[in-house]
VEXBA-589496 format. One record per atom (N, C-alpha, C): x, y, z. Coordinates in steps of 0.02 Angstrom, whole numbers, plus 32768, in hexadecimal, padded with zeros to 4 digits. Layout:
XYZ/...
END
This chain:
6319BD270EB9/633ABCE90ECB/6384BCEB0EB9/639ABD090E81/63EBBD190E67/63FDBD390E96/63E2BD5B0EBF/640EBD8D0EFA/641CBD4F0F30/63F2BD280F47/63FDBCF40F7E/642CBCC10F54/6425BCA40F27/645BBC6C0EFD/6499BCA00F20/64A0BCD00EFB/64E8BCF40F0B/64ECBCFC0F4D/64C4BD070F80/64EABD0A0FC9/64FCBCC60FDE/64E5BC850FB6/64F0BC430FE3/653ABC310FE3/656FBC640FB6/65BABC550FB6/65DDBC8A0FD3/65BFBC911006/6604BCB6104C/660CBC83106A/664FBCA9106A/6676BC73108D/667ABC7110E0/66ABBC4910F0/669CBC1F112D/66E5BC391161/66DEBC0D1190/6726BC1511CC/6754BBE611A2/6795BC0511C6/67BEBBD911AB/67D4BB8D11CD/6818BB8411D0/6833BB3811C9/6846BB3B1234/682EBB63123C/6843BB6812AC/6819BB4012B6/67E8BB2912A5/67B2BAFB12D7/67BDBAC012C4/67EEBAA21289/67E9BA4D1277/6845BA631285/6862BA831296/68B7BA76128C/68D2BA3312A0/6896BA0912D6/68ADB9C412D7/689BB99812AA/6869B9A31278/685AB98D1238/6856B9A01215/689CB97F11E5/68BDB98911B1/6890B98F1169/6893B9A41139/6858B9AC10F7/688DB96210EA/684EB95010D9/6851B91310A6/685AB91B1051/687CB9091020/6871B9130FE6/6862B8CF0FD9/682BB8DE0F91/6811B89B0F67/6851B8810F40/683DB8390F1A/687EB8280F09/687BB84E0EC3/68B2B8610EBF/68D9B88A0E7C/68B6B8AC0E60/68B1B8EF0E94/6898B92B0E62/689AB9430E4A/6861B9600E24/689CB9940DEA/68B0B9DB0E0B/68E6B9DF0DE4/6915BA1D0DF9/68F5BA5A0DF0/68B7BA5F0D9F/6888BAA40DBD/6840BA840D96/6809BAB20DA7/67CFBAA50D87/67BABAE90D71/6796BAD70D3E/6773BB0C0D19/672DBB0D0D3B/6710BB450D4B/66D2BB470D7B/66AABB550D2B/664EBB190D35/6623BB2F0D01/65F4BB310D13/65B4BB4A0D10/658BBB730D14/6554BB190D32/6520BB360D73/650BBB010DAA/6557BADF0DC0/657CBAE70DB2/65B5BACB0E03/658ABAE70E53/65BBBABA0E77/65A6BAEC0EB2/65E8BAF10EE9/6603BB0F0F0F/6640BB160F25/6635BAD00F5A/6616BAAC0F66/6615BA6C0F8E/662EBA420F55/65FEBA3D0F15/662DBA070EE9/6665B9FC0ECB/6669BA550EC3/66B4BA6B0EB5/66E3BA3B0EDC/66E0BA4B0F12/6713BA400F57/6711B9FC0F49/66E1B9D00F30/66E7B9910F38/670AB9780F11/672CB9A40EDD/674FB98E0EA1/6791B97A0EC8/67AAB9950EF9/67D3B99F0F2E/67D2B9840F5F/67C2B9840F85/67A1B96D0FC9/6786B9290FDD/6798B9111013/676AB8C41029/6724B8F01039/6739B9211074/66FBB9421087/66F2B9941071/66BFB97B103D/66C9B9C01013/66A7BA011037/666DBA00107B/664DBA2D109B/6691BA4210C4/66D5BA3B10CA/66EEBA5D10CC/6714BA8210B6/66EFBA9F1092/6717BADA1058/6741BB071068/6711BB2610A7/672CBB6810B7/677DBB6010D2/6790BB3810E9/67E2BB1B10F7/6807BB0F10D2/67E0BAFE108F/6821BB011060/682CBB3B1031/67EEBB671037/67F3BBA2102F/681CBBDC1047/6838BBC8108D/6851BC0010B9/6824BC1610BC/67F8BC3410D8/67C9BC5E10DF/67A0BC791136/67BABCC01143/67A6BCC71183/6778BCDF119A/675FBD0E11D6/6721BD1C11D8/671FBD6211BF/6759BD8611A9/6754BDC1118D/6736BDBF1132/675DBD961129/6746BD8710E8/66EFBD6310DB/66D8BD511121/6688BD571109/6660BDA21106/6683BDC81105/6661BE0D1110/667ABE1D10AD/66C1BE19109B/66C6BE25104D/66EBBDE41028/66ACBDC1101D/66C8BD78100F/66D3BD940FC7/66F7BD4B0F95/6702BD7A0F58/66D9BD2C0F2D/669EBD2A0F01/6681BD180EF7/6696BCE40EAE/6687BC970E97/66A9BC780E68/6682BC700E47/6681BC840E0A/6657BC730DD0/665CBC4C0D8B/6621BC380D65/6630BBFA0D37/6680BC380CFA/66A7BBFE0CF1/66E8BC0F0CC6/6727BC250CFB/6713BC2C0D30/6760BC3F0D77/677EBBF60D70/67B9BBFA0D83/67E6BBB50D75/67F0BBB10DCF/67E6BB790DDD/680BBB550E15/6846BB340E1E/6876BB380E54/68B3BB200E37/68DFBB100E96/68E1BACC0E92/68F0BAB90ECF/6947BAC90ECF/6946BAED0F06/6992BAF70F2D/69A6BAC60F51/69DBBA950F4D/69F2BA790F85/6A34BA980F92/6A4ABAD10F8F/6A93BAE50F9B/6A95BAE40FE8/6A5CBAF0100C/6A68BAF81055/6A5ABABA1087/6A5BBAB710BD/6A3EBA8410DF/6A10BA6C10E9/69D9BA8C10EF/6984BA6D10C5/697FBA7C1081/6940BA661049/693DBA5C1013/6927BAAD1016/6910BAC50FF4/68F0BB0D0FDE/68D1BB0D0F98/6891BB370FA0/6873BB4C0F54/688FBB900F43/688DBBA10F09/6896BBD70EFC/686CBBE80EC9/684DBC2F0EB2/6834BC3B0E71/681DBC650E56/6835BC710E0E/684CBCA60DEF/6809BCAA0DA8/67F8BCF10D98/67C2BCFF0D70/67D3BCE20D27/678DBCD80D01/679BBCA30CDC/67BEBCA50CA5/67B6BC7C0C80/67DABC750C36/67CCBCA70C04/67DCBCBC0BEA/67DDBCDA0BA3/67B4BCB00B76/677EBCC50B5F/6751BCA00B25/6770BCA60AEA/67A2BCD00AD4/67A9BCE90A89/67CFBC9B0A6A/67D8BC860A20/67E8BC460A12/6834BC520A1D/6866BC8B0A23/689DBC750A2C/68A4BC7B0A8C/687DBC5E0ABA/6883BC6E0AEF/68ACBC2A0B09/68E3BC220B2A/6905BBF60B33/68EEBBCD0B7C/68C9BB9A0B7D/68AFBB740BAD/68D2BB720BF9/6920BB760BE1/693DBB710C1C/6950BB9D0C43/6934BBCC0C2F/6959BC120C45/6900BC410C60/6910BC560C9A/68C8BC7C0CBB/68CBBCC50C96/6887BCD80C6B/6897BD260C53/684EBD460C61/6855BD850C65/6813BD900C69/67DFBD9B0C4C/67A4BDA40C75/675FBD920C57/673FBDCF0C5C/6732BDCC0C27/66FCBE000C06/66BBBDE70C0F/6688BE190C39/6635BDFE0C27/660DBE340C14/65E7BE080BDD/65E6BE330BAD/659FBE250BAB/6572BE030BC3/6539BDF00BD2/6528BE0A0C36/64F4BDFF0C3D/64DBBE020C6F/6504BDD00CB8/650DBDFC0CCE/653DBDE90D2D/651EBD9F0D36/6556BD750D39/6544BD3A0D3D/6546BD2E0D79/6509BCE50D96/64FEBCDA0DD4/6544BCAB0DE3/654DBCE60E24/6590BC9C0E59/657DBC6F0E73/65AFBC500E61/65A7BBFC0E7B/65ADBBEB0ECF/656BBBD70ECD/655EBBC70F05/656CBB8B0F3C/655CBB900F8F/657DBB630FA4/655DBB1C0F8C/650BBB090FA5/6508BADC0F8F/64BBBADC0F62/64ACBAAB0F3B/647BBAB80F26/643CBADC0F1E/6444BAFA0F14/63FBBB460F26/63BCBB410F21/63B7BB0A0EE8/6378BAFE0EDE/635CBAC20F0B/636BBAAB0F23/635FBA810F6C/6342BA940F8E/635DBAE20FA9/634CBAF80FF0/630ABB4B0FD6/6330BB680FAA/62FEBBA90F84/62B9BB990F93/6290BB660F93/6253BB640FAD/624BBB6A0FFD/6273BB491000/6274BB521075/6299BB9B1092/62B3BBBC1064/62BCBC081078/6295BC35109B/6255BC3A107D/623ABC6F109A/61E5BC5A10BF/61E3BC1F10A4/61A7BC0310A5/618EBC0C10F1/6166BBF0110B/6155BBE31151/615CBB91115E/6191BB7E117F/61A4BB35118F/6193BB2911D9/617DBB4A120D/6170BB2E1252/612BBB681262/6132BB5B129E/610CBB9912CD/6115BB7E1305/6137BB9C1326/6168BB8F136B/6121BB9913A1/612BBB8113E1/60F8BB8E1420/60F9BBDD1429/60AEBBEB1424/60B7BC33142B/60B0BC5D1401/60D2BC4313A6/60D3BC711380/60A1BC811362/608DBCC31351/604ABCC61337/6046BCA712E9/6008BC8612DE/600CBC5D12B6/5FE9BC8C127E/5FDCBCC41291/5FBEBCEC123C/5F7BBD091266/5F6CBD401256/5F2CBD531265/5EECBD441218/5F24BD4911E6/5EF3BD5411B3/5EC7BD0A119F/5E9CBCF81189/5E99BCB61171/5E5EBCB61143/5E5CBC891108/5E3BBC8110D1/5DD7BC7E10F0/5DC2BC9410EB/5D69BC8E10F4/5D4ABC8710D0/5D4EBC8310A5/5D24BC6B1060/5D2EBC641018/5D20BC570FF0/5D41BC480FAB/5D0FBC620F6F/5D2FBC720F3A/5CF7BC8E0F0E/5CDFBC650EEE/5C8DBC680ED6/5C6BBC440EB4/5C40BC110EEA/5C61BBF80F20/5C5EBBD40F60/5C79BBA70F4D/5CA0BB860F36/5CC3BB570F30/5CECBB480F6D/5CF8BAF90F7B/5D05BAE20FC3/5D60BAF10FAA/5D73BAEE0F79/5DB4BAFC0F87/5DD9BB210F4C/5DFCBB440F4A/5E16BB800F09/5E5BBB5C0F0D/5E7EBB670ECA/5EC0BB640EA5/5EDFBBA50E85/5F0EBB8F0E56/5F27BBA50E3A/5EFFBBFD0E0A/5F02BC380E17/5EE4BC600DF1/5E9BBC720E0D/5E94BC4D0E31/5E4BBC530E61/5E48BC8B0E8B/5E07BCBA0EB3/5DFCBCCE0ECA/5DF6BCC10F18/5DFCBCEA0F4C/5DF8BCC60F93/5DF9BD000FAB/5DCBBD110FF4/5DB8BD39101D/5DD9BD38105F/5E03BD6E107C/5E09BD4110D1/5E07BD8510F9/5DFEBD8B112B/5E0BBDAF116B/5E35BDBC1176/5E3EBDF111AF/5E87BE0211CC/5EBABE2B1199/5EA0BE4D114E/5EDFBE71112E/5EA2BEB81124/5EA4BECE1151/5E9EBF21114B/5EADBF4B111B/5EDABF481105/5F03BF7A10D7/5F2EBF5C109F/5F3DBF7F1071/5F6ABF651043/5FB9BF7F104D/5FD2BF70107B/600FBF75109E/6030BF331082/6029BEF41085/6036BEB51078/602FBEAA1034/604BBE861001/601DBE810FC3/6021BE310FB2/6061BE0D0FCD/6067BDD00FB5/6061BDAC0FFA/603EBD6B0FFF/6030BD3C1046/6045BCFA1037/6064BCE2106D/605EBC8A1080/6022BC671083/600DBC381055/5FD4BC221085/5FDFBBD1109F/5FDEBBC310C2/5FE6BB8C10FE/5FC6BB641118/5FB3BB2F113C/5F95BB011166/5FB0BAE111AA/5FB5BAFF11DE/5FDDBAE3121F/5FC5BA921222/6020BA821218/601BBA361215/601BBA05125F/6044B9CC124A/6043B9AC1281/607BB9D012A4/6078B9C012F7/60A0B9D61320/60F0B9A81319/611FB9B7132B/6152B9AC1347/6173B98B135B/618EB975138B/617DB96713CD/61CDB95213CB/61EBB95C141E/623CB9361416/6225B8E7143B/6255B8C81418/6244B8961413/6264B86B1457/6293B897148A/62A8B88F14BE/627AB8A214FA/6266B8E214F2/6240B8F21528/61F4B8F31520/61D8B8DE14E7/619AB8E314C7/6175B92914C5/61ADB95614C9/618AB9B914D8/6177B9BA1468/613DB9EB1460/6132BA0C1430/6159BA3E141B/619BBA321401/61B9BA6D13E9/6189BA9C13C9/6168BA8713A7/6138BAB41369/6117BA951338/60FABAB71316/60CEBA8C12F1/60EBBA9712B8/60E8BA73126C/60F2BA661235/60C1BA981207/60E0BAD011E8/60B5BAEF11C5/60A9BADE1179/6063BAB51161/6075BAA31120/6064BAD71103/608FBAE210CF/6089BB10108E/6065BB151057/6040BB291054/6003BB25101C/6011BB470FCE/6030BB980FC0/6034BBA90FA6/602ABBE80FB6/6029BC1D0F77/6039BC6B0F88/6005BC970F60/5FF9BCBF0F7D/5FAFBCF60F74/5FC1BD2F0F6B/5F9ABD550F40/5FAABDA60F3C/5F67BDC20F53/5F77BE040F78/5F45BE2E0F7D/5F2BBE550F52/5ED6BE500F56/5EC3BE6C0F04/5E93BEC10F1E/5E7ABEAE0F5B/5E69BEDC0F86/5E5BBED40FCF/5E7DBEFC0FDE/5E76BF06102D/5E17BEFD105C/5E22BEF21087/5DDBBF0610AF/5DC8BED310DB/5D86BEB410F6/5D59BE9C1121/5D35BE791105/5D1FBE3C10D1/5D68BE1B10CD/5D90BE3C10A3/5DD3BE281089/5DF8BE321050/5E03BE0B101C/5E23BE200FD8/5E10BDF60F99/5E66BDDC0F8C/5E6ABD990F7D/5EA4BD8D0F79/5E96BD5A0F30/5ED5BD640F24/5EDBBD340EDE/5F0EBCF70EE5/5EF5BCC50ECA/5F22BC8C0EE2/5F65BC8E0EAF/5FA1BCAA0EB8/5FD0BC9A0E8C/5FE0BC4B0E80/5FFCBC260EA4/6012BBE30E9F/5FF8BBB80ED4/5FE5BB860EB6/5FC9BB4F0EF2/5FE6BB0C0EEA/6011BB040F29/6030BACA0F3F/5FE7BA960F36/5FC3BAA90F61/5F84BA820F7D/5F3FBA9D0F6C/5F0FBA770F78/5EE3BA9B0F6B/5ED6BAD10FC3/5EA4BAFD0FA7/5E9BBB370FE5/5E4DBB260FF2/5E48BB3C1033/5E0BBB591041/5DF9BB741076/5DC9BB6F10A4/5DAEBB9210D8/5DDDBB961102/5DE4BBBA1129/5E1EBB991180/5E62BBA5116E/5E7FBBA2112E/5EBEBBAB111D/5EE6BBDA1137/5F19BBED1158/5F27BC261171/5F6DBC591132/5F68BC8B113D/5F7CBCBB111C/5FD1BCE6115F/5FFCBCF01121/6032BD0F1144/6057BD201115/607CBD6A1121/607EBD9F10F3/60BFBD7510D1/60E4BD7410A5/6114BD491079/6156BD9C1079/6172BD8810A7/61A8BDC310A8/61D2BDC21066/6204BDE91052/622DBDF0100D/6261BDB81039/627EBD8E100D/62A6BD3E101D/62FCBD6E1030/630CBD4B1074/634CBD7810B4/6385BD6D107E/63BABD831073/63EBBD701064/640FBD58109F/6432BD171094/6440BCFD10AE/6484BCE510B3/64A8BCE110D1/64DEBCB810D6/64FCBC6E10E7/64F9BC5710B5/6508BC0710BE/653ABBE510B3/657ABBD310EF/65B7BBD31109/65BCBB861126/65BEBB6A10FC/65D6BB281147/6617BB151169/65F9BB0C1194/6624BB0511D3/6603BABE1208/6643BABC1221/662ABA7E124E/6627BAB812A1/65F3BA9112C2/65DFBAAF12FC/6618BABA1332/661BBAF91353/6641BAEC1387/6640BACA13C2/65FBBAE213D9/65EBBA901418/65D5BA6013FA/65D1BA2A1419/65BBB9EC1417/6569B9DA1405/6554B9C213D3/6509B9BF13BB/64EEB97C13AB/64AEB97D13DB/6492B92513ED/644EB93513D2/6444B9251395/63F4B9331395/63F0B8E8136D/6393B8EF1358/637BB8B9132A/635AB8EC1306/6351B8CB12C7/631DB8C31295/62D8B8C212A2/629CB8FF12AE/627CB8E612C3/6233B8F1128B/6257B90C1244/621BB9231228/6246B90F11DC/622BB8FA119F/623BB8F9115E/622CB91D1140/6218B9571117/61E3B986110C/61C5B97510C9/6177B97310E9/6150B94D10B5/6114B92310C9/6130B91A10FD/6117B8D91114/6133B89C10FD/6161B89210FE/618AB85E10D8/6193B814110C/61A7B7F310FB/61ADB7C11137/61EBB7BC112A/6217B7DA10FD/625DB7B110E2/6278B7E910AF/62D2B7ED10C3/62DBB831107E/631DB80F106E/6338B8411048/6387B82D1029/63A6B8911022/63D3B8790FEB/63FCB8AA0FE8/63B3B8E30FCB/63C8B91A0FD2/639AB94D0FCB/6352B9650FEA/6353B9361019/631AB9371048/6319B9811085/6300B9931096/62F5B9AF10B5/62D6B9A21116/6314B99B1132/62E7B97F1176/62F9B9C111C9/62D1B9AA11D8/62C1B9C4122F/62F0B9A7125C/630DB9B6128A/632FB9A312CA/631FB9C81305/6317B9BA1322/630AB9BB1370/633DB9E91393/635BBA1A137D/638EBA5013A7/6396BA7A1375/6377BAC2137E/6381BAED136A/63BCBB23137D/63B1BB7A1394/63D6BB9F138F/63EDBBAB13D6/63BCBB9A13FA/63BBBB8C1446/63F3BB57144E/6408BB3F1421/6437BAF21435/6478BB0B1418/647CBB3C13E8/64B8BB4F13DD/64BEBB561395/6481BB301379/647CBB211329/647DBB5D1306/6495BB7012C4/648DBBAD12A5/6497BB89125E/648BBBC71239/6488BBBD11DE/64CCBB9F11C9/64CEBB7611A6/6515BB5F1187/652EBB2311A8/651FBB1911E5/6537BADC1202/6538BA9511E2/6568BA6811EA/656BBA2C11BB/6565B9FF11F0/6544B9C211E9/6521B988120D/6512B95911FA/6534B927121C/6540B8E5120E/64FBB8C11227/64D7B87B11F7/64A7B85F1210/64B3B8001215/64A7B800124A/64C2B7AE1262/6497B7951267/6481B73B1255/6455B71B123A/6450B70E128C/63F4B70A1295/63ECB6E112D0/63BDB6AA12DC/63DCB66012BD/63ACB6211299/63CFB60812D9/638FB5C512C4/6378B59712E7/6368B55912BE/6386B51C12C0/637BB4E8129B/6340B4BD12B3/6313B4A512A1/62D7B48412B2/62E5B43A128F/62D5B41012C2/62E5B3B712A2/6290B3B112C5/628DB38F129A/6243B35312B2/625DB30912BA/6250B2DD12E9/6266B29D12CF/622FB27212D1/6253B23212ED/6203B1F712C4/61D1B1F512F1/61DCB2111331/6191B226136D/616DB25A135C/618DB27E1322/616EB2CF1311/6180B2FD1351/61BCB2F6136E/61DBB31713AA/6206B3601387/6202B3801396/6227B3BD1380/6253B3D313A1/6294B3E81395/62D4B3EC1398/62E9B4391376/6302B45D13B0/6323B4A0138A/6363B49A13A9/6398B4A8135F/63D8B4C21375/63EEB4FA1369/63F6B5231384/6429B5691383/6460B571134A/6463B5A51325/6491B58A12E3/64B9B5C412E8/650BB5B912F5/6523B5EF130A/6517B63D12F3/6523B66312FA/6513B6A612DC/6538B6B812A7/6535B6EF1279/6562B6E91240/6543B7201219/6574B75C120E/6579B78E1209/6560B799119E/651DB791118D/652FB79A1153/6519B7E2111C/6512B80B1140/64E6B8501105/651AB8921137/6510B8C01111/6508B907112A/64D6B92E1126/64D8B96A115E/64A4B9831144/64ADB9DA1150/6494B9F0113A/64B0BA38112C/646ABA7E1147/6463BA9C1181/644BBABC11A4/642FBAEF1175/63F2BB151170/63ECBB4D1158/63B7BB6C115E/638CBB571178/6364BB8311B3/6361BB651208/6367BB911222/6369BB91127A/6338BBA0129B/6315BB8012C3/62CFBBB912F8/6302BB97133E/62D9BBC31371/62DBBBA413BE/62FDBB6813C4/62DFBB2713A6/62C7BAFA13BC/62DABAB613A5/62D0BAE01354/62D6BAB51327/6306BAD212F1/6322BAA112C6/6347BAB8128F/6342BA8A1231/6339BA9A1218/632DBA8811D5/6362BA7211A1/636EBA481194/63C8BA2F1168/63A6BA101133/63D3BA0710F4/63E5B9EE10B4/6410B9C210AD/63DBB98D10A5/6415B93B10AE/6444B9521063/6491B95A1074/64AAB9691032/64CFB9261016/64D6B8F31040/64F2B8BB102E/64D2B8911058/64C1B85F102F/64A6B8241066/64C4B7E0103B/64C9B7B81063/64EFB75B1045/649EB72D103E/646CB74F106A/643BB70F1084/63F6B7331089/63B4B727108D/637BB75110B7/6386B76710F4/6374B7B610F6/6366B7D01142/632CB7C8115D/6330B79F11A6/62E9B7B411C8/62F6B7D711F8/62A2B7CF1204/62B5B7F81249/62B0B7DD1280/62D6B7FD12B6/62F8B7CC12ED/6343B7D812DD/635AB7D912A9/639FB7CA1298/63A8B80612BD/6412B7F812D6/6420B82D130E/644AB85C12EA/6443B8AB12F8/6475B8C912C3/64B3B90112FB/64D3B8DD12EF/651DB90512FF/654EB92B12F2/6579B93D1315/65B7B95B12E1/65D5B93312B3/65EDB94E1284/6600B92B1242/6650B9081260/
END
């Protein structure tokens, strides 16, 4: 997981795609910050910034430099430039720990302990569970050959440290599995089509021996398990790159899933939209979510009355897995509850 924390801070494009919008600075910032250990380069920026998801602009930062980004860690000093015509970050390796180390002055750092994790773009532990997991199963996709058949002892359902039997793993090629439950479907909420179905996540299994059936051990259980459950091999977690950026075309989706089953989320939620990679969507993208209410009056006939309540732009949300169809974001700021229905746009 320290290898993915550290890829979530490459950096991004630079300041060509907003040159008609200007960076905003917060009121009276400070001139530098000391980076400490859980920052994340979004809150950083916010020390700075009205809109801190755009970092990468006040960074300078181009698309060459996402190939050898140079990475900020807890004790690097931050230190805003205004000598030029936009604001600028700049920042230099950290302080000197020794007691005559002079605060104001950047010297370098000695580590003298174990390679510390870089600070990342935005919260890691938010999203580190939706990484590698199985979150959809698109039309078409095969949904697992392997699946749970029986349980030891016969028990109708196994946990944590338990034993479990399933089909479909031949060999000991695989050693660690997903295990899963194909959820509810989908669906866009415009055209009423099944994007895919909702894969719930159950928890994760090791192989103890291969065969007809095979012996698996329950490492962790979200849920309880049992018969029917389906099985899928748990790949080593992608490194990833997580860059935000605002989209280059134009993006009209809704909200069409909370994950959870939730009826209602806020900041740190995790939700579904209705346009995936097919639409242009990719990892890193930043997205705006606009309230879409309706005021309900009753009066003294018990007559009901809806008014339309203008729209009004209040969360972001931050892209980081993509299929076809669909795409997956991290409400990183919200003012109000997200539902779904609500419309999500460019920021």
């Amino acid at each position: 997981m320290v290898r993915i924390i550290s890829a979530l801070i490459l950096a991004a494009t630079a300041a060509c795609a907003f040159a008609a919008e200007p960076l905003e600075l917060v009121a009276d910032p400070p001139d530098r910050y000391i980076v400490v250990k859980g920052d994340t380069l979004w809150g950083i920026s916010g020390k700075f910034l009205k809109e801190p998801w755009r970092w990468p602009e006040i960074w300078r930062m181009n698309r060459d430099q996402i190939k050898n980004p140079h990475l900020i860690y807890p004790g690097d000093v931050v230190m805003l430039d205004l000598s030029g015509d936009s604001p600028r970050l700049r920042h230099a390796k950290g302080l000197g720990s020794g007691s005559n180390a002079d605060p104001g002055k950047v010297q370098p750092k000695v580590y003298s302990t174990a390679v510390q994790e870089a600070i990342p773009s935005i919260p890691p532990n938010a999203i580190e569970p939706f990484i590698s997991r199985p979150l959809i199963l698109e039309p078409g996709a095969e949904i697992g050959e392997a699946v749970i058949v029986a349980t030891a002892e016969g028990r109708v359902l196994v946990g944590n440290g338990d034993e479990a039997f399933a089909s479909g793993i031949p060999d000991a090629s695989i050693e660690k599995w997903h295990v899963f439950r194909p959820g509810k479907p989908l669906k866009d909420p415009d055209s009423g089509e099944v994007l895919a179905h909702e894969a719930f996540f159950l928890g994760h299994a090791r192989l103890v021996k291969p065969g007809e059936p095979a012996t698996l051990r329950i490492v962790q259980a979200k849920q309880e398990i049992g018969r029917g459950d389906r099985l899928l091999p748990a790949p080593p977690p992608q490194i990833t790159s997580y860059v935000p950026h605002k989209p280059d075309g134009e993006i009209s989706a809704k909200v069409i899933s909370i994950y959870g089953g939730l009826s209602e989320g806020g900041t740190q939620s995790v939700i579904a939209i209705n346009r995936g990679g097919n639409d242009g969507l990719e990892i890193g993208h930043v997205l705006a979510l606009f309230s879409d209410r309706v005021s309900v009056a009753v009066d003294e006939d018990g007559r009901r009355t809806s008014t339309p309540i203008p729209e009004d732009r209040y969360a972001l949300a931050f892209v980081f897995r993509v299929f076809d169809g669909i795409a997956y974001a991290l409400v990183v700021e919200s003012s109000r509850s997200v539902l779904v229905g609500d419309a999500v746009r460019n920021p």
